[in-house]
VOVEXMAR-333767 format. One record per residue: residue number from 1; x, y, z of N, C-alpha, C in turn; residue in one letter. Coordinates in nm, 3 decimals. Last residue first. Layout:
- tiro;n_u;n_v;n_w;ca_u;ca_v;ca_w;c_u;c_v;c_w;torke
- NUM;X;Y;Z;X;Y;Z;X;Y;Z;a
...
//
This chain:
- tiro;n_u;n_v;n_w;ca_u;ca_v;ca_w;c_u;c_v;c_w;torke
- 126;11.701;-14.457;17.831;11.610;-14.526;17.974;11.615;-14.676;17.966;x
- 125;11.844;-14.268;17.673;11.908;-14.343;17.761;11.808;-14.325;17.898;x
- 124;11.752;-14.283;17.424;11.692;-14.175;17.501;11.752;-14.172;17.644;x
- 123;11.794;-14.513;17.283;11.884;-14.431;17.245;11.795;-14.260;17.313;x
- 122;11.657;-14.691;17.481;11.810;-14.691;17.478;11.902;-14.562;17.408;x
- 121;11.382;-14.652;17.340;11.427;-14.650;17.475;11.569;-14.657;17.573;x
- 120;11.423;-14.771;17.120;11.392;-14.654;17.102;11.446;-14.591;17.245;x
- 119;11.516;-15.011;17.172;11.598;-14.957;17.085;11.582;-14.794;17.096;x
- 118;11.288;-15.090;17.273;11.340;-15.073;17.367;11.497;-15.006;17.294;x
- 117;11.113;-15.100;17.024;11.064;-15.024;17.171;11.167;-14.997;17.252;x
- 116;11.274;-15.262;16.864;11.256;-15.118;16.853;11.231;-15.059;16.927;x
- 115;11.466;-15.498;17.040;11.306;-15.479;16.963;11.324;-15.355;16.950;x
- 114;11.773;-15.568;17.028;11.723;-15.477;17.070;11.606;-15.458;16.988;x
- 113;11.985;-15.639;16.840;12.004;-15.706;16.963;11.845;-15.661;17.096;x
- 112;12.066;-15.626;16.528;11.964;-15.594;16.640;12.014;-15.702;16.719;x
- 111;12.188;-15.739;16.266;12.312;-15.759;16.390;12.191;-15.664;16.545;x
- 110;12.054;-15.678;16.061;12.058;-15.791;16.076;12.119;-15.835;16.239;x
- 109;11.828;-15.460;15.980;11.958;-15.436;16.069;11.992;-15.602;16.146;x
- 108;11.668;-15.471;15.871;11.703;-15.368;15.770;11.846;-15.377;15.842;x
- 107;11.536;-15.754;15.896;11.575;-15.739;15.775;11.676;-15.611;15.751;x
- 106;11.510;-15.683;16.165;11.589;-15.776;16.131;11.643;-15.768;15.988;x
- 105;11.251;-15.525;16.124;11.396;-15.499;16.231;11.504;-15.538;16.140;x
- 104;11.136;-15.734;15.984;11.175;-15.591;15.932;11.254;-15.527;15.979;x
- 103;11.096;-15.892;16.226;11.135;-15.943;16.132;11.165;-15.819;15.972;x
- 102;11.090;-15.779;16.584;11.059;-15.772;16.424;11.122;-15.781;16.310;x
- 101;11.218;-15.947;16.802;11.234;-15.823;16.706;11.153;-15.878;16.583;x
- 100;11.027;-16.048;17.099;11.064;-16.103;16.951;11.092;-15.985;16.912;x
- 99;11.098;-15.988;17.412;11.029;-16.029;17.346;11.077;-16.052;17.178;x
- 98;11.313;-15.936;17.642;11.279;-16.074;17.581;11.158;-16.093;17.478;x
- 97;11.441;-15.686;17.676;11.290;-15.707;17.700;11.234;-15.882;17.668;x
- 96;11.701;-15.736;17.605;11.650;-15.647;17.727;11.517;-15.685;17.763;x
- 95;11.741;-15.831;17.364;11.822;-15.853;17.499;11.788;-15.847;17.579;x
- 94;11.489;-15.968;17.167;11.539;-15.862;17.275;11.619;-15.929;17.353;x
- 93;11.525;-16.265;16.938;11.526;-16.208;17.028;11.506;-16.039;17.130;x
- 92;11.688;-16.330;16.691;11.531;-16.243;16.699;11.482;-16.239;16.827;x
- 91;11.885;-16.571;16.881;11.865;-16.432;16.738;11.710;-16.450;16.786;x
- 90;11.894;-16.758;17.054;11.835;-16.677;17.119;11.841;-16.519;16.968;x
- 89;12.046;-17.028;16.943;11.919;-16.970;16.920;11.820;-16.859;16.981;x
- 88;12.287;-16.987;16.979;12.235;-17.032;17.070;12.093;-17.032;17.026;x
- 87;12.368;-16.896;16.705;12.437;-17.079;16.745;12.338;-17.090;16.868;x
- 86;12.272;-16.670;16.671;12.196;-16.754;16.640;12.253;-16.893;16.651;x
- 85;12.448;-16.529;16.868;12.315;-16.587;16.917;12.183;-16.651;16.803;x
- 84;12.679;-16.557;16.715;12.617;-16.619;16.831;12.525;-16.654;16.879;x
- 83;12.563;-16.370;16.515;12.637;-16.510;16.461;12.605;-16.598;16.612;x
- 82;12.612;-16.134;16.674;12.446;-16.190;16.637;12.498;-16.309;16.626;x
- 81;12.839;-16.132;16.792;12.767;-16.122;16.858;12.662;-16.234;16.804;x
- 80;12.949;-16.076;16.463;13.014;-16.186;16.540;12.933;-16.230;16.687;x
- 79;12.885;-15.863;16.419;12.849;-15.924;16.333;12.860;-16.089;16.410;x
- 78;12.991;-15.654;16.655;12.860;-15.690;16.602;12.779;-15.819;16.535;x
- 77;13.237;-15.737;16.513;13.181;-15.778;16.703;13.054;-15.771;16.682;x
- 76;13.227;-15.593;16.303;13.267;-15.764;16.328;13.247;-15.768;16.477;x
- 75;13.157;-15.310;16.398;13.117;-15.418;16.293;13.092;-15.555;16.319;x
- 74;13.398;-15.240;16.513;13.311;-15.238;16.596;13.183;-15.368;16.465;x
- 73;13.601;-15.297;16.275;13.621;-15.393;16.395;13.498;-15.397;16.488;x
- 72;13.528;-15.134;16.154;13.491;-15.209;16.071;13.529;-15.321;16.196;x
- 71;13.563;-14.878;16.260;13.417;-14.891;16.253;13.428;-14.996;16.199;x
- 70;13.819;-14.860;16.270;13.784;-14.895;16.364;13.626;-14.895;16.322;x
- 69;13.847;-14.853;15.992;13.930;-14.949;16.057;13.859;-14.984;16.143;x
- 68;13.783;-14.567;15.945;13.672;-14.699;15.840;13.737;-14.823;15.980;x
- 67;13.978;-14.430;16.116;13.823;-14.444;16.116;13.765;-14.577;16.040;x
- 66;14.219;-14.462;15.954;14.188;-14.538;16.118;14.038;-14.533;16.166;x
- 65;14.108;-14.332;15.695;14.183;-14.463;15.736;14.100;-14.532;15.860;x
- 64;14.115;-14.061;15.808;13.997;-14.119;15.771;14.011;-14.278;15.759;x
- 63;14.362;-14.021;15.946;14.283;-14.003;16.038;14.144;-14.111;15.977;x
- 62;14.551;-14.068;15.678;14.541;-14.163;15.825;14.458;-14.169;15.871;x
- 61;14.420;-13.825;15.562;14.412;-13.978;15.490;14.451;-14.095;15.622;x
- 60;14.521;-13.640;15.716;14.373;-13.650;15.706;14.327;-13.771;15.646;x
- 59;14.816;-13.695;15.712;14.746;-13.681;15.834;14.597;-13.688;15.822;x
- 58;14.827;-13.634;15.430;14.847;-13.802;15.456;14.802;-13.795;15.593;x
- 57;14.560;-13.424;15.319;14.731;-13.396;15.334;14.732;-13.592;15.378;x
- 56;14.413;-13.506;14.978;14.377;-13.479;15.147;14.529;-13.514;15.214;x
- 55;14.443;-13.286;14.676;14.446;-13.433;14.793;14.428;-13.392;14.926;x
- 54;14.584;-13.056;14.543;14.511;-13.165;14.467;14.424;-13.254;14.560;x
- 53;14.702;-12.906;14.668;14.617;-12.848;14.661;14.485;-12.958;14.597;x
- 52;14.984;-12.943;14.952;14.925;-13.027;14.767;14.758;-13.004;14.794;x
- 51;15.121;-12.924;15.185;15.057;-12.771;15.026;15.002;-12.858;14.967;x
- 50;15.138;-13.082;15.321;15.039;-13.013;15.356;15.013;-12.919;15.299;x
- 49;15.316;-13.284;15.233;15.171;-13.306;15.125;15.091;-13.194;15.188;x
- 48;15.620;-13.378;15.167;15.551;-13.278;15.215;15.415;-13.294;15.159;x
- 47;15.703;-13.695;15.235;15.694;-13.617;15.181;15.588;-13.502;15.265;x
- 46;15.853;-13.856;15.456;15.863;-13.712;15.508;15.824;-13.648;15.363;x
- 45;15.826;-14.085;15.422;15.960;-14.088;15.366;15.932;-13.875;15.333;x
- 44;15.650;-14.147;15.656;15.823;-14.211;15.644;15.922;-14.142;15.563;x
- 43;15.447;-14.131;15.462;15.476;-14.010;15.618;15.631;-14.042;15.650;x
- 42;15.476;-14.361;15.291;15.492;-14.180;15.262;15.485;-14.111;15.375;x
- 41;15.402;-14.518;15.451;15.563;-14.543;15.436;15.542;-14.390;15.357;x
- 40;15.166;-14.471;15.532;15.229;-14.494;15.690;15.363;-14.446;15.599;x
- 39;15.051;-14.512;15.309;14.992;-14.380;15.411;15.144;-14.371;15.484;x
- 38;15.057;-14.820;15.279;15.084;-14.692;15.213;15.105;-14.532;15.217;x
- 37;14.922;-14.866;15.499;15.111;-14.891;15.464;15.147;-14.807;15.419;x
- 36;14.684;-14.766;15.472;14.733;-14.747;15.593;14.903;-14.739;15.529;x
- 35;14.615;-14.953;15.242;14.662;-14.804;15.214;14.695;-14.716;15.346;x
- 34;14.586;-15.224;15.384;14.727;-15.202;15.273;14.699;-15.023;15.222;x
- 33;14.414;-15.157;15.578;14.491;-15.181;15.610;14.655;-15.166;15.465;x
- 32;14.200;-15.131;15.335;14.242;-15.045;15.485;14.350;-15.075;15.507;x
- 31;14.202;-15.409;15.245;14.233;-15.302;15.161;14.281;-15.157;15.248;x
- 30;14.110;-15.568;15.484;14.245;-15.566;15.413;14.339;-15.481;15.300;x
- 29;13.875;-15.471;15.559;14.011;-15.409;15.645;14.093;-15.452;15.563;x
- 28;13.741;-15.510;15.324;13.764;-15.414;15.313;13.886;-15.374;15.421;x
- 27;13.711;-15.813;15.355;13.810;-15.730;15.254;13.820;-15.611;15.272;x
- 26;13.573;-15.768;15.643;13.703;-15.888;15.624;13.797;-15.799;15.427;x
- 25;13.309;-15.729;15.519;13.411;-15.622;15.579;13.587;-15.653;15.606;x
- 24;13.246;-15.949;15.335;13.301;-15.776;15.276;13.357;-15.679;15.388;x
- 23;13.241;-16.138;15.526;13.336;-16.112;15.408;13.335;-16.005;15.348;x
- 22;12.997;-16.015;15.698;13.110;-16.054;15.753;13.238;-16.045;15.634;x
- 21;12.807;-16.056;15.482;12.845;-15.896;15.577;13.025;-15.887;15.647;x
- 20;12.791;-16.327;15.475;12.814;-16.202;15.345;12.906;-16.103;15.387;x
- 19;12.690;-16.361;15.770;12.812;-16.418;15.705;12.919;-16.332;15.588;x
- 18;12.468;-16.215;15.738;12.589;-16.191;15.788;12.687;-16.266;15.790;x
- 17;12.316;-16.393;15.545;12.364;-16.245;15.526;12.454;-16.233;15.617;x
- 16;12.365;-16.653;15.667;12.415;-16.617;15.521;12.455;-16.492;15.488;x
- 15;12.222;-16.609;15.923;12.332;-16.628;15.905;12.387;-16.631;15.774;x
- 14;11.928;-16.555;15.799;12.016;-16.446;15.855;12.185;-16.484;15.898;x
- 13;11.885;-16.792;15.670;11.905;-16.681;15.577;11.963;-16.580;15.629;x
- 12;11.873;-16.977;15.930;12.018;-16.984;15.768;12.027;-16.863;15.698;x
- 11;11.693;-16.853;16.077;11.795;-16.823;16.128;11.914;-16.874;15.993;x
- 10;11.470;-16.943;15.851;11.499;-16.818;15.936;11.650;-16.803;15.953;x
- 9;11.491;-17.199;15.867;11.499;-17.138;15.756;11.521;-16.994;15.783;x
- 8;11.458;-17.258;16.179;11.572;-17.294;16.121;11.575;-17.228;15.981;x
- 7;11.229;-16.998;16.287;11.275;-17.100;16.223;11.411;-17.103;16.215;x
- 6;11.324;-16.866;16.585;11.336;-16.829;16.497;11.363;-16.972;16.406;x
- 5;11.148;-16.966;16.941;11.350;-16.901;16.804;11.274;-16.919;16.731;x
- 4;10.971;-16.822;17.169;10.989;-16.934;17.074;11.111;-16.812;16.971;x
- 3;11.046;-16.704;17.483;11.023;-16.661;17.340;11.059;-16.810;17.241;x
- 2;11.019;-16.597;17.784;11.120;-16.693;17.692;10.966;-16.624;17.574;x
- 1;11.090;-16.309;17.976;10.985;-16.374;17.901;11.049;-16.463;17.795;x
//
């Protein structure tokens, strides 16, 4: 089912926010990434941290690390997806159902790909 796009005033304000979205996660891998080093060159230099009663040992500081990391790459694909489909003008879109997401959708989850109905219907896996 085609679908009329999304004003042009529309689609700037949702590219702005994710744009936004886009630069704070862009700093945050960089901050990730420089206490990774940090992480990485104290496992290097074999301190002992699995007594220190104070902190999370450097194995649980990696583990949580490589987490934010990888949720911040799934992110930017995300973020980088929508960005697309508003160059094609197919944002506010359904993938699946072609009809329009709701503009509250949109507001609370800028990177939807997916009207709620069928959001709902995906995470029931039908």
């Amino acid at each position: 089912m085609d679908q009329k796009p999304l004003a042009s005033s529309t689609l700037r304000h949702f590219r702005e926010t994710l744009e936004s979205e886009r630069a704070e996660l862009l700093a945050q891998q960089e901050h990730v990434a420089a206490s990774l080093t940090e992480v990485r060159d104290a496992r290097d230099g074999e301190q002992d941290d699995e007594h220190d009663p104070e902190g999370p040992t450097l194995t649980a500081e990696w583990s949580r690390l490589t987490g934010l990391q990888d949720d911040a790459v799934r992110q930017l694909k995300d973020i980088d997806r929508a960005l697309a489909r508003i160059d094609d003008r197919s944002y506010g879109i359904c993938t699946r159902c072609g009809k329009p997401i709701a503009r509250a959708r949109l507001d609370a989850r800028p990177v939807a790909e997916l009207c709620i109905d069928c959001a709902r219907l995906a995470e029931t896996g039908r």
